[in-house]
N, C-alpha and C positions, 0 to 999 in steps of 0.2 A: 438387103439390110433391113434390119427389123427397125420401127419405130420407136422412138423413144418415148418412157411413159414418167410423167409425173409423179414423182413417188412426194406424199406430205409431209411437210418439214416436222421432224422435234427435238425435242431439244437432248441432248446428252445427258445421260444419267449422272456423270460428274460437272456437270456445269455449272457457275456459283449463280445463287439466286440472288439478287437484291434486293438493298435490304429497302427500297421504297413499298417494291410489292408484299415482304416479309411481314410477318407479324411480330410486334413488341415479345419479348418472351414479358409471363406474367413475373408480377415480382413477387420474391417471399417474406413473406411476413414473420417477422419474431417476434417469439412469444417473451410475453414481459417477466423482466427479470424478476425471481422470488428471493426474500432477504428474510432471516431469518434473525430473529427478536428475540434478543437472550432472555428470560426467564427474571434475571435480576434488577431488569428496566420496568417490571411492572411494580418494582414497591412504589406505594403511594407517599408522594413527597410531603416532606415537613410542615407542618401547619404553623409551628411556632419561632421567634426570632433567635438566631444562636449570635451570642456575643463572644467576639474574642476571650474576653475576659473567664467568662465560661469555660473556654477549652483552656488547651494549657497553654503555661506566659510565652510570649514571643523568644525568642530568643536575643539576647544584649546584642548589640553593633559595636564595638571599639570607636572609638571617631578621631579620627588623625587627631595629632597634637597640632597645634597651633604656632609651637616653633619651626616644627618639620617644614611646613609651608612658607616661611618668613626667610629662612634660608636659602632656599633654593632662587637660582639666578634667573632671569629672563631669559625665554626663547632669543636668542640673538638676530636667528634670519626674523623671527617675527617682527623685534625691535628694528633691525633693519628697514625693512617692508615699511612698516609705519612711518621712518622715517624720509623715505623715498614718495612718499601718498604725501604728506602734507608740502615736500618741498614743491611735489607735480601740483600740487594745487596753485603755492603760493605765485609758482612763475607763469602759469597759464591766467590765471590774475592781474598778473604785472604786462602780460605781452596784450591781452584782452583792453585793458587800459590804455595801453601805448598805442593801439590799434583805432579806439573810440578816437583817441586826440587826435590822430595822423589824419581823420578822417573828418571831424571837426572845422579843425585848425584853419580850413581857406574858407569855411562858413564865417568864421569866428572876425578871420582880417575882414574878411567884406562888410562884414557889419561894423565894426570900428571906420572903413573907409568914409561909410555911408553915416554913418555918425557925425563926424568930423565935418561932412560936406552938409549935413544937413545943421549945424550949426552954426556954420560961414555963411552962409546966402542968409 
């Protein structure tokens, strides 16, 4: 039987390399973008003030009539609304007050108790 001989290890031609040993690939650089400048951007701009009045008149606006608007009735959900907002006001008022006395109210005897006793002795 013959001897067996050490043969050196390497690595496989498709073997994947990793990527700690790899090197970064470099990165490419682009080149900056070119804009091209119309021709009609280089006149040189006005020295002098242009007034409206100058050029030609504005043109009229119509302006609503002023009956069209006196007419016409309230948003109803809106009126609604509004009126739902101040009654939620008025009762969170009312329960808030009702709340202050409830709370009050056995400071209030005690002091009338202590009143009363402090004017008999």
């Amino acid at each position: 039987m013959k001897p067996r001989t050490e043969r050196p290890r390497t690595k496989p031609a498709h073997a994947p390399v990793s990527k700690a040993v790899s090197k970064p690939a470099a990165k490419t650089r682009r080149a900056k973008p070119v804009f091209e400048i119309p021709q009609k951007s280089h006149q040189p701009a006005a020295t002098e003030w242009v007034y409206r009045t100058e050029l030609e008149s504005a043109p009229e606006v119509k302006k609503p009539l002023a009956k069209a608007h006196a007419q016409e009735s309230p948003n109803i959900l809106l009126v609604a609304g509004v009126g739902m907002f101040v009654v939620s006001i008025a009762a969170a008022g009312l329960v808030s007050l009702a709340a202050i006395g409830m709370v009050s109210a056995p400071v209030m005897l005690f002091r009338g108790i202590m009143r009363r006793t402090s004017r008999d002795a």
